[in-house]
N, C-alpha and C positions, 0 to 999 in steps of 0.2 A: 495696880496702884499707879500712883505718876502722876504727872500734870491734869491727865485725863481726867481722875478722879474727881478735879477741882470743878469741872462742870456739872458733875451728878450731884456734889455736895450744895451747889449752890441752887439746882433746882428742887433738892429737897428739905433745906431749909431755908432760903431765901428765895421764896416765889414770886415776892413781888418785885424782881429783877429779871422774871423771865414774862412776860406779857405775848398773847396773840393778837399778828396785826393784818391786816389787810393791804396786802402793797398796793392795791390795785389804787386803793383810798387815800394811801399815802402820796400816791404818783397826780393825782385830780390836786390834791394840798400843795404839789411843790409850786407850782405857778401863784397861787393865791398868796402864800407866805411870802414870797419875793417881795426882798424891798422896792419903795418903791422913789421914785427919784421928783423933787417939784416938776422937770421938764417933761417928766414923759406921766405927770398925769392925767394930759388930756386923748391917750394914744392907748390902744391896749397893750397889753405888754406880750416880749417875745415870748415864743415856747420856751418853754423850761425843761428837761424832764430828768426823772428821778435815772440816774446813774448808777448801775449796782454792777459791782463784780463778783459772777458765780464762780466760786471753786468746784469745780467738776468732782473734783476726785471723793466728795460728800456726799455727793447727793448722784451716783451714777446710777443708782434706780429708779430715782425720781425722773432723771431722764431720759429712762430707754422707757419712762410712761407708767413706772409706778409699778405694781408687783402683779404679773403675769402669772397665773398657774402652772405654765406650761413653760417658765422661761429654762428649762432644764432641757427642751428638745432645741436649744443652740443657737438661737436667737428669732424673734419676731420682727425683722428689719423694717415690713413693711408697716406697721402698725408703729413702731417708734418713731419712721417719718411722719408717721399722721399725726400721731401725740403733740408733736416736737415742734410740727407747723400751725397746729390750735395754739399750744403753748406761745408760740414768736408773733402768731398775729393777735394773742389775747394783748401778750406787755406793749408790742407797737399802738397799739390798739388804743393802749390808754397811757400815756404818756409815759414810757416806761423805754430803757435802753438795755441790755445787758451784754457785758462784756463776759465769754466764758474762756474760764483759765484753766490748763490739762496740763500734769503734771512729766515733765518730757526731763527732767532731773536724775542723775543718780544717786546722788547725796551720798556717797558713800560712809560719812561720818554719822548716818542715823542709818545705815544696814542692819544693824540689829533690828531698830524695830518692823524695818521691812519684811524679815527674816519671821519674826514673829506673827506679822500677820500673814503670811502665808501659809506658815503653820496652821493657823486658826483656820484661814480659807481651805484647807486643805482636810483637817478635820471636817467641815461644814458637807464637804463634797464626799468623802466617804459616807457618811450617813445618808444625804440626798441620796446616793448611789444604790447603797442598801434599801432603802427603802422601794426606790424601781422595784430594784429585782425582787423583792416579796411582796410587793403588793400590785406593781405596775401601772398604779396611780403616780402623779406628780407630786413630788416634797412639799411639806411647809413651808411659809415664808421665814421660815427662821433659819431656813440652810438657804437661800438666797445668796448665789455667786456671780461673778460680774458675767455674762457669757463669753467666750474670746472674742476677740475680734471688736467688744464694743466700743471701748476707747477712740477707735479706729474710724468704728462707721459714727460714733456721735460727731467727731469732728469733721468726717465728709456732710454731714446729714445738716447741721451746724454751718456751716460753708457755703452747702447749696442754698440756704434758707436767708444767707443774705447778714446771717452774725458773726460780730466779731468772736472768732475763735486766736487766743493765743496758748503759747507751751513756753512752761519755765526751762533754764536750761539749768543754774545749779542750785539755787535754794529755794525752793518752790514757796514758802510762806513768805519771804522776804520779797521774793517778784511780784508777788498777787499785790499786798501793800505798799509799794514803789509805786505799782504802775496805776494803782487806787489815790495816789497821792498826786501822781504827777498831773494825773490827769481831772483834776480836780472832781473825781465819783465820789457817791452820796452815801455810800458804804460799801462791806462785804457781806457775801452772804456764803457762809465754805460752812466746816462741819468738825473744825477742829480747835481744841480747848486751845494753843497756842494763839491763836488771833487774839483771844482774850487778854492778851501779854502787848500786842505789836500796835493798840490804840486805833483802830479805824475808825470814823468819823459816827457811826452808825452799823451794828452787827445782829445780822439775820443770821439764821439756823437753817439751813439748805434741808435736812432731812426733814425738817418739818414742814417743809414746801407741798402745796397740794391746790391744784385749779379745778374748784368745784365745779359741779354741774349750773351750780346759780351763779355764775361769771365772777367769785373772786378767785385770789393766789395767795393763799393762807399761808401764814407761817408762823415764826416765834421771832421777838426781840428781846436782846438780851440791853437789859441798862445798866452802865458804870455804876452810877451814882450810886442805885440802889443795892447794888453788890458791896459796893465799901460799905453803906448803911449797914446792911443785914452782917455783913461778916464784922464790923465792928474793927475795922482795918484804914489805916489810911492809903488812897493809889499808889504813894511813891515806895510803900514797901512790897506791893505785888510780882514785881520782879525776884528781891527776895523770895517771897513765897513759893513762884515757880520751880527756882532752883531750888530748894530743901525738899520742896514734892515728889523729883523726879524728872528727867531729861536726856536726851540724847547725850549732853556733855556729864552730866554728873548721874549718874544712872540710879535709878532702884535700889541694885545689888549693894552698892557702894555705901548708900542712906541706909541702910537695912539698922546699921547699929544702933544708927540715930533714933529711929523710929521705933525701934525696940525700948529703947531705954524712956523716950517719951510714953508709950503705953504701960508698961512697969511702974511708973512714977503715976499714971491717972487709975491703976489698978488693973487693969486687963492682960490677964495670962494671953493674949491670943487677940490682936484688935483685929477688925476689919478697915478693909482699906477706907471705908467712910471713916471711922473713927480715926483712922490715921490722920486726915486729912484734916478733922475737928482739931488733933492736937498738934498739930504743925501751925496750924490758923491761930490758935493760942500762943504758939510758941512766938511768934512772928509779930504778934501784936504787946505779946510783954515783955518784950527787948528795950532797953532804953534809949538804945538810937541804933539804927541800922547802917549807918553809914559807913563805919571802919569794918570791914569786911574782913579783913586780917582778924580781928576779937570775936565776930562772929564764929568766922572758922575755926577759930580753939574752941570756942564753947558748943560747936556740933559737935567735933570730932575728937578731943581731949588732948589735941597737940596742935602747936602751932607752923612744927614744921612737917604735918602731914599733907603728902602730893595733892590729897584731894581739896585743899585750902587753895591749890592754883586753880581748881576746875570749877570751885565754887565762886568766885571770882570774874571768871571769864563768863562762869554761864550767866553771871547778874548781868555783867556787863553785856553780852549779846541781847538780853531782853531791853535793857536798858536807852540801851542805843537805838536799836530796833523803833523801839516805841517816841521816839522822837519825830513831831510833826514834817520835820525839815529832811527825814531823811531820801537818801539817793543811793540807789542799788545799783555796784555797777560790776557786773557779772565779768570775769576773766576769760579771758580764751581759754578753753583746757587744749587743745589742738595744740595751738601755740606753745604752749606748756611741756604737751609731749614732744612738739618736735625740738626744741631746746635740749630736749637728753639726750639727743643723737649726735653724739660728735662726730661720726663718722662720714653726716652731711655737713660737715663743718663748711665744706667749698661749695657748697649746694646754695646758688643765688636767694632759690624759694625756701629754702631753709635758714639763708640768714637772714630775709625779709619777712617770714613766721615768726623769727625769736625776736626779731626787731619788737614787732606790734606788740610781743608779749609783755618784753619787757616793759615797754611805755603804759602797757594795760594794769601790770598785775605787779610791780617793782622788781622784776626777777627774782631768781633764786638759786644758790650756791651750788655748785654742780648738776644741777636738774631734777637734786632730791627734793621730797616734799613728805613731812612728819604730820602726824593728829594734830602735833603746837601750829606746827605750821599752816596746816589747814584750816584752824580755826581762827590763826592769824589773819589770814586773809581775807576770810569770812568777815573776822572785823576791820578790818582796813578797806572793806568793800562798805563801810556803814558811814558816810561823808555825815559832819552835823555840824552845824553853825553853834556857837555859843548863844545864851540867855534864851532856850528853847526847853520849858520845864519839860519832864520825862511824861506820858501818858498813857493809860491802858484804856483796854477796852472788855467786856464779857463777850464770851465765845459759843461757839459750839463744840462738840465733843469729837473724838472719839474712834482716831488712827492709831496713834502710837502712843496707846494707855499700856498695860500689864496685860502681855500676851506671853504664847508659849513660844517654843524656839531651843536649841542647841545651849544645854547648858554649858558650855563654854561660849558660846556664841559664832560669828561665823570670821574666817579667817583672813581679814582685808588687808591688801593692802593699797597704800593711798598713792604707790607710788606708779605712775602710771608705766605700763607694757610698753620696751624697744620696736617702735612701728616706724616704718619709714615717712621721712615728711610730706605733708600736705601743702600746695599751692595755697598761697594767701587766696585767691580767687575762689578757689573751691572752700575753704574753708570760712571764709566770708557770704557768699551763697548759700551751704548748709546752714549756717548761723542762721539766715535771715528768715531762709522759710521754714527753720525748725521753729522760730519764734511767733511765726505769725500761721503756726500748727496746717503748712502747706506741705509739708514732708512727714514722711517716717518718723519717730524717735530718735528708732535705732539708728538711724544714718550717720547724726552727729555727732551722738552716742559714742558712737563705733570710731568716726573720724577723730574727736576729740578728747577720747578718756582710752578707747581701746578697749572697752568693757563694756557689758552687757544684761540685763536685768529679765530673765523672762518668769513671768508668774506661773503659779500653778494652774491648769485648767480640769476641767471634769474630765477626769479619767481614771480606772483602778488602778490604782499601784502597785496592785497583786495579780492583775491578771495576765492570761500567758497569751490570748489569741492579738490583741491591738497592740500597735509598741508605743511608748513612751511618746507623746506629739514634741517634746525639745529635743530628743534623741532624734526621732524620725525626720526632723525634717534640716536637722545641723549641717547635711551636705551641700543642701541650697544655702546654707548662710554660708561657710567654706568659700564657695564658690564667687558670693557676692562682697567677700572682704578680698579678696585675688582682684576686682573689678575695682574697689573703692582707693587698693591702694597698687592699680597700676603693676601687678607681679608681671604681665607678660610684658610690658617696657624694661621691667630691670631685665628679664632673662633676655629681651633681643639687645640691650645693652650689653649684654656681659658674653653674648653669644658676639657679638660685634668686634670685641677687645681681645678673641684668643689670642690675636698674635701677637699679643703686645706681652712684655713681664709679667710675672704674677701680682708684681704689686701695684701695676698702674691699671689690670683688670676692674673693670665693674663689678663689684661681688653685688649677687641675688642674695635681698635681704629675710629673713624669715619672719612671716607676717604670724603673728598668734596674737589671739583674742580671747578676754575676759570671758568667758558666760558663765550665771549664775543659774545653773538648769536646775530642777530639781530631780532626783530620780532616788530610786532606794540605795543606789550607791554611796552616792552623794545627795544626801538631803541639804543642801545651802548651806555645806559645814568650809567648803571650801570652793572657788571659779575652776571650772574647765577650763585648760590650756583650748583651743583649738587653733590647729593649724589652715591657714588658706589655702586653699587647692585650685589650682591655674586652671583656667578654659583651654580647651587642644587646640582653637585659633585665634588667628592674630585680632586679641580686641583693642580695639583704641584707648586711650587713655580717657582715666574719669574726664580731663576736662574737655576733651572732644566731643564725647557721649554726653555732659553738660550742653555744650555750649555751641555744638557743631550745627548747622543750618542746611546742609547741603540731604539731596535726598539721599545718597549714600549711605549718611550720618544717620536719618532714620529706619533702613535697615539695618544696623547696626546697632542700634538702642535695642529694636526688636529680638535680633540675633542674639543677641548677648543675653536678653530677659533669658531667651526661650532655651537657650543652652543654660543656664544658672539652675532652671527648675526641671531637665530632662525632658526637654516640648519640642525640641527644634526639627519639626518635622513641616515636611509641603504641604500637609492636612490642615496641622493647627493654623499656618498661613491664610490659608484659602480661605474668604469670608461666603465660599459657599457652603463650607463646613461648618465653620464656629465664627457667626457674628461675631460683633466686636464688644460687646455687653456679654456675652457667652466668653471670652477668651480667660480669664482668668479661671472660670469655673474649667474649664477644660484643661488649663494646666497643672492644676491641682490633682484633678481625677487622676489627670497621666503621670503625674508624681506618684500619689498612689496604687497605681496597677502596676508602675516600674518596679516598688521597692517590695521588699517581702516583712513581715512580720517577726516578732521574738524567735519563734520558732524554725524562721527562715522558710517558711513557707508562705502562697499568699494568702493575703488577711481578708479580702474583698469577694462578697459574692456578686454574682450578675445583677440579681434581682437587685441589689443596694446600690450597684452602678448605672440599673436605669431607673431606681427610682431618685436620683441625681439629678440628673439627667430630665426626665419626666418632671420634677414641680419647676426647673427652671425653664423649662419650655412653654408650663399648664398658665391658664389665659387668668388662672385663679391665683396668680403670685401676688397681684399688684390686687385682688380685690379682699379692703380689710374687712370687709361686711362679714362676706364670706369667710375669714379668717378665725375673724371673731368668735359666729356662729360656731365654726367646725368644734365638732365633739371627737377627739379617739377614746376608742374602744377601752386602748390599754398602751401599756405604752415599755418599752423594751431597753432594757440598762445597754446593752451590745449597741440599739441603733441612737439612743445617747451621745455614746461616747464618741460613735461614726462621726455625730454632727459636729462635735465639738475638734476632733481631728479636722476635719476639712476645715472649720473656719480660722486654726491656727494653721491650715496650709492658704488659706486669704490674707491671713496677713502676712505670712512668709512671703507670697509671693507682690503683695504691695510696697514689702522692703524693699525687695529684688527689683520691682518695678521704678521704684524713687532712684535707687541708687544707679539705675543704669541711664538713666535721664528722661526717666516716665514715658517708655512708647507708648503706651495704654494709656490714654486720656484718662483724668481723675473721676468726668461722670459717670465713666464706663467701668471705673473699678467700684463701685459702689453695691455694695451685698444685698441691698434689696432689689438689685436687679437682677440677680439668679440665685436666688436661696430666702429658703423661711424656713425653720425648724418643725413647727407644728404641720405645715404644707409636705416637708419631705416625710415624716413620719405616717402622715395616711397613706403618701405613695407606696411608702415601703409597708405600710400592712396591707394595703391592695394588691403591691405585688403578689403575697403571696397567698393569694387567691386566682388570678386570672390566668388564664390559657394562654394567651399574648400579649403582647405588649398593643395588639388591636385596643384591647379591654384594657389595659393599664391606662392610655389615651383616652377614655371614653368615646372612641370610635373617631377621634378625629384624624382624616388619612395625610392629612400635613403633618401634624405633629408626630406621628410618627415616620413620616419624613425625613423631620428633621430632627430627630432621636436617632434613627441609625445613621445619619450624614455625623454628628457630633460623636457618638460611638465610635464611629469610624476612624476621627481624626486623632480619637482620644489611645485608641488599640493600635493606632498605626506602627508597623515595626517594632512591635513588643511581641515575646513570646508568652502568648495570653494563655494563664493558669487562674483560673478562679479558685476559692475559698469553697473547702466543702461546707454545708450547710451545717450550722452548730446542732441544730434538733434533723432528725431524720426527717420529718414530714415538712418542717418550716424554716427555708432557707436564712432568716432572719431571726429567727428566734423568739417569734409571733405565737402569738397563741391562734386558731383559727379564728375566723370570724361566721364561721354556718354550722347549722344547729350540728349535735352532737355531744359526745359523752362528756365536752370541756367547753360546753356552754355559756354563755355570762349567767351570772347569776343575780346581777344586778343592770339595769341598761345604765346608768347611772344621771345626770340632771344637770341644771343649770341655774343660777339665781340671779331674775332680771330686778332691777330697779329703776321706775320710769321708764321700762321699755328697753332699759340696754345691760346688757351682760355683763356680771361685775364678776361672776366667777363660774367654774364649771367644775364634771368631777365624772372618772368613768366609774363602771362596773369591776366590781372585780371576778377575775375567771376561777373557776375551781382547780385547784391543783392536781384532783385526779390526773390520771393518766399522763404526765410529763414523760416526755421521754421515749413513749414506747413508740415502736415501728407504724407505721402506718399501711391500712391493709392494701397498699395498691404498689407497697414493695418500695425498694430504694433506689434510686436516681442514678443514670447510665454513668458511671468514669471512664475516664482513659485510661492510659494506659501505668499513667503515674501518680495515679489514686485520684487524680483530680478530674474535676469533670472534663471530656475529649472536648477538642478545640470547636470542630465543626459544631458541634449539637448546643455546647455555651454559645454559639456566637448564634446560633440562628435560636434558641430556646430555653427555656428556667429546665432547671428537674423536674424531672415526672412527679416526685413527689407532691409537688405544688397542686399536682391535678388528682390527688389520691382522692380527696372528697368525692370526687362526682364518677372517678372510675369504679369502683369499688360496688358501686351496685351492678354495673355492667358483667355481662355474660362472657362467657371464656374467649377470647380471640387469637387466634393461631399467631404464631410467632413471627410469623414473617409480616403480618398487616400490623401487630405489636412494633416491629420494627422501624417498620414502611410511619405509622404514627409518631414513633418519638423522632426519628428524621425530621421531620418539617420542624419541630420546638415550636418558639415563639412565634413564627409569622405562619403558623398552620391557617386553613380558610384561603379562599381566592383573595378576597381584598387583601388581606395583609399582604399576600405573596405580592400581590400588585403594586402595592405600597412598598415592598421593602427592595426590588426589584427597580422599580421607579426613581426611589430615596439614592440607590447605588452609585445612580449616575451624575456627577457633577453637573451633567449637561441635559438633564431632565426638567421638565415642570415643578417637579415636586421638590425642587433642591431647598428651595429657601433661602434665596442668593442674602436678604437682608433678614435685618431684627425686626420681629412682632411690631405690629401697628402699636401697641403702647407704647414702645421705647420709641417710639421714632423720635416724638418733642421732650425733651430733656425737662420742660414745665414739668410732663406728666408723671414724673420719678415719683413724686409725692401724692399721695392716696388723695383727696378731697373728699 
């Protein structure tokens, strides 16, 4: 139930308020409809064009390209660029502009409903999960989960394509219609029943978006007029209505009585939330006058001096305001905010020129504390309105923070922001600027300005024992990059500077702890991890050096600092005869991964799934979406899932890391469809385990495996390399085979074209005989400490992998048995040649640069 509701209710009885429109036809009409002036009748008139502001965070399916069968294997990056650039030259195309807005907010006064939808996404993802693993087909579109990382790559992808991308920083509804007003756009198009409250000029439904094959951009329009018609309501009581529905400030739980007691009085033991919503609508419309809000709230609540009569009040008043044509959103510093509770930098220049701005920005406030009153206070004192400006709404789209599940008590906030040491205005002004115009991280200013932290849930079991946790797993790199943002190793050479002075004129090292909101079974979002920052063992510069520093010094020192944050800092990962510069990110991920170990404290990664990594970001087949498209798997494996979706929250891990230390890695070059595609790494990894070498995992081409072991190389470098034993004895990956035998497909499975192009696809499913059992060509050599031996991992997969084709072969004496699994993976002269070759920095076959595709940055995008 909740606001939400009020969108379903009015598309199911009031339809002639929801209409499909054509933007494309809308955008050809705005030029035409312009007025027109006597002087410029004899001149044509300027361009016009239709102005619309997308709310990203509605429609983020719609633009990773609309629903993928396969979006479970951890993102399609290259195919969402191509979407993405049809889509930008369809609207350029025909007179159309669009602004897209990314929610970069923590709103902590509506964590609940956050809390709740990630419950729900989280549900969604277990069942997707489930389903893999029994049938090893892809999920439904109805467990449909964002992939990680895509937020991320739409606004790099977004960026390169030449659109405006911005990010709200506190109240994400409120910024989208500010910046829709200020700038005189033609409307919005988002995906949330709220807007239906805040009055935009014009309101499209983002989920309903869709660019046909016949060149339109379908969607739905919702209209005022016909909304008050049908509901039988006048506009200036819809703010009322919002409020008694359900709200961030006045919640559900709180109405519950209200609503009870209206269904009791219309007859219904038991309403549904539709009929809720009919009799609130009634309620709302036989009131004699809505204005004294004071008599309203006795006659919901049956007292006039019940608390919730202040909440109902405010929350009118928030909509109220909100939806005023004239309004000006003028967002506070929260940085500023926090550094103000720091008395202890009372003498701190840049601390008293932080509280200065704030103060002038936000009116201050009494000791540094900040309450829910408070915060909503501000909220409205953030809402500027001119007098003789009637109030106005608008019809909305659906369908964020309706009636979801969640912690029944809910989750444990507090608004008052974590003792962090103060930020330079400079820095602090900086993050603002390019968090706003979605050039940075989130998290950065996130982090700088609240000290707290929001990570969602991603695809992964919550019960299983061999992958760990990706918030858990990769917390030591964030650690690491709050020590960097606020400068820990200046206070410690500061206070390392001052021994010999008294204790009290010493620099005390301040304790940096940070918010995060992780999920895990411990902690399901019922309450924030403290974490502490953990210092780098050298001397880094301070954030604003690493900002702002020019000298080449300074850019080893961005790099340095990256590559110590993520466990990389090695003369391998450096050398771009190793790991191109479109390669580096994926290589510090691998190597985070191969550092760390698993739940069970052992490692979690086998070879084969480190070079089939490795393998599609090298394969010439990353960048071709044809080929993409087309590709059929077999079947498809819950274990190499969850791999995918692990690394690409270690992509963004390591793009925080990269922002925050002052970007050494060019923003082209961090972009995921330049070494990763999910359904691409999935065939590698069921090919691995089938071929003899990594010859055949290449397709025989002796560059690339060149530059497969030069990248290995840099990625193993000075690790004590323990691979993952293989979860099934015969199939390092957890593959079912692919050549004929007792566990054959039983289906090949299909594809369904329309006009020629592929709308969907679906594999085989395999029999489940025989799981499990040993296979007849024996089990795969270990070392000494159960894990596979060092040499025979690095040069070769398990024997296993080769059981199909040994297995008819005749007895061979033990020592040419031995003399065979020696060579492993580069067994054959070519490979030896190649791998031999590959070794030497200063070979032919090094691969000094990146693949002829990367070379022109145009060519990032598919065509």
């Amino acid at each position: 139930m909740g606001i939400q509701d009020l969108q379903r209710y009015i598309e199911a009885h009031v339809p002639g308020a929801c209409v499909p429109v054509d933007l494309l036809k809308i955008a050809r009409g705005v030029t035409l409809h312009r007025p027109r002036t006597p002087g410029s009748r004899h001149r044509p008139p300027a361009a016009v064009e239709l102005c619309l502001v997308l709310d990203a965070e509605g429609c983020l399916d719609r633009l990773y390209g609309g629903y993928f069968s396969d979006w479970v294997c951890g993102g399609q990056w290259n195919r969402m660029v191509q979407f993405l650039s049809i889509l930008v030259q369809t609207v350029q195309n025909n007179n159309m502009e669009l602004a897209v807005y990314f929610s970069g907010a923590l709103e902590l006064p509506r964590m609940r409903e956050w809390v709740g939808r990630q419950y729900n996404q989280r549900r969604d993802i277990n069942q997707a999960l489930k389903h893999v693993a029994l049938k090893a087909t892809p999920p439904p579109k109805v467990w449909w989960t964002a992939p990680a990382c895509l937020r991320t790559a739409l606004r790099m992808a977004l960026r390169h394509l030449k659109v405006q991308v911005l990010c709200s920083v506190e109240d994400h509804r409120q910024e989208v219609m500010a910046f829709c007003r200020e700038n005189n756009y033609h409307g919005v198009m988002a995906e949330d029943a709220e807007y239906l409250l805040l009055g935009p000029p014009r309101y499209f439904s983002a989920k309903q978006m869709k660019l046909t094959y016949k060149g339109s951009l379908e969607t739905k329009e919702f209209i005022l007029n016909e909304v008050a018609r049908g509901l039988d309501l006048q506009p200036n009581r819809f703010c009322l209505l919002a409020a008694l529905l359900g709200n961030y400030q006045l919640t559900e739980e709180e109405l519950a009585e209200f609503h009870g007691r209206l269904a009791s009085r219309a007859g219904h033991a038991k309403a549904t939330p539709e009929e809720v919503t009919g009799l609130v609508v009634e309620f709302v419309r036989t009131l004699a006058s809505a204005d004294d809000l004071d008599e309203v709230g006795t006659l919901v609540f049956q007292s006039a001096t019940d608390p919730r009569v202040a909440k109902l009040r405010a929350s009118v008043r928030y909509y109220t305001d909100a939806s005023r044509d004239d309004l000006k959103y003028k967002p506070a510093g929260g940085a500023a905010a926090r550094a103000a509770t720091k008395p202890a930098d009372a003498a701190d220049p840049a601390a008293t020129e932080t509280r200065r701005l704030y103060d002038r920005a936000a009116g201050g406030s009494q000791d540094g504390r900040t309450t829910v009153n408070g915060v909503l206070a501000q909220q409205m004192s953030r809402l500027s309105t001119d007098d003789g400006a009637a109030p106005g709404s608008f019809t909305g789209g659906s369908a964020s923070n309706g009636h979801v599940d969640g912690p029944e008590d809910g989750p444990q906030v507090n608004l008052e922001p974590p003792p962090l040491p103060s930020v330079t205005p400079e820095v602090l002004r900086t993050a603002a600027e390019r968090h706003q115009k979605g050039l940075m991280a989130p998290w950065v200013y996130q982090v700088l300005s609240q000290g707290e932290l929001q990570l969602p849930v991603c695809v992964e079991d919550e019960l299983g024992r061999e992958l760990p946790n990706s918030a858990l797993f990769y917390r030591p790199v964030r650690e690491r990059v709050y020590a960097v943002l606020f400068n820990l190793y200046h206070h410690s050479f500061l206070h390392n500077r001052d021994k010999d002075k008294p204790a009290e004129e010493q620099h005390q090292i301040p304790t940096v702890q940070v918010r995060e909101w992780a999920y895990s079974r411990a902690n399901p979002y019922t309450r924030p991890d403290l974490v502490t920052a953990q210092p780098l063992n050298w001397g880094v510069p301070t954030v604003q050096r690493l900002w702002f520093g020019t000298t080449d010094d300074d850019k080893k020192r961005r790099m340095r600092a990256l590559l110590s944050c993520v466990n990389a800092d090695s003369p391998y990962i450096r050398n771009p005869l190793y790991v191109p510069q479109h390669l580096l990110v994926l290589a510090c991920v691998l190597r985070y991964m191969m550092s760390q170990t698993g739940p069970n404290g052992q490692a979690f990664l086998c070879k084969p799934e480190l070079d089939a990594f490795i393998a599609q970001a090298l394969s010439p087949k990353l960048t071709d979406s044809q080929y993409l498209q087309d590709l059929q798997l077999p079947s498809l494996s819950a274990r190499a899932v969850q791999l995918a979706s692990l690394f690409m929250q270690g992509v963004e891990t390591v793009l925080f890391a990269n922002d925050a230390c002052g970007a050494p890695i060019p923003w082209l070059m961090c972009c995921p469809w330049l070494f990763f595609d999910g359904k691409l790494f999935h065939s590698f990894l069921l090919k691995a385990t089938q071929c003899r070498n990594v010859l055949e995992l290449c397709d025989n081409q002796l560059d690339m495996v060149g530059q497969l072991d030069l990248v290995r190389q840099a990625v193993l470098d000075g690790l004590h390399v323990q691979y993952a034993r293989p979860q099934l004895s015969g199939h390092p990956a957890g593959h079912p085979p692919l050549v004929p035998g007792p566990r054959r497909l039983l289906a090949r499975g299909g594809r369904l074209q329309i006009g020629g192009v592929v709308v969907g696809s679906w594999a085989g499913n395999s029999s489940l005989g025989g799981r499990g059992r040993a296979p007849a060509g024996g089990a795969p050599r270990r070392g000494p400490g159960g894990g596979v031996g060092q040499q025979s991992a690095r040069d070769g997969w398990p024997a296993a992998g080769r059981a199909a084709k040994t297995v008819k072969k005749k007895a061979v004496s033990p020592a040419k048995k031995e003399g065979s699994a020696g060579r492993g993976l580069d067994a054959g002269p070519d490979a030896s040649a190649a791998g031999s070759g590959a070794g030497d920095p200063g070979s032919a076959g090094g691969g000094a640069a990146a693949p002829a595709q990367f070379e022109d940055a145009l060519l990032l995008v598919a065509q």
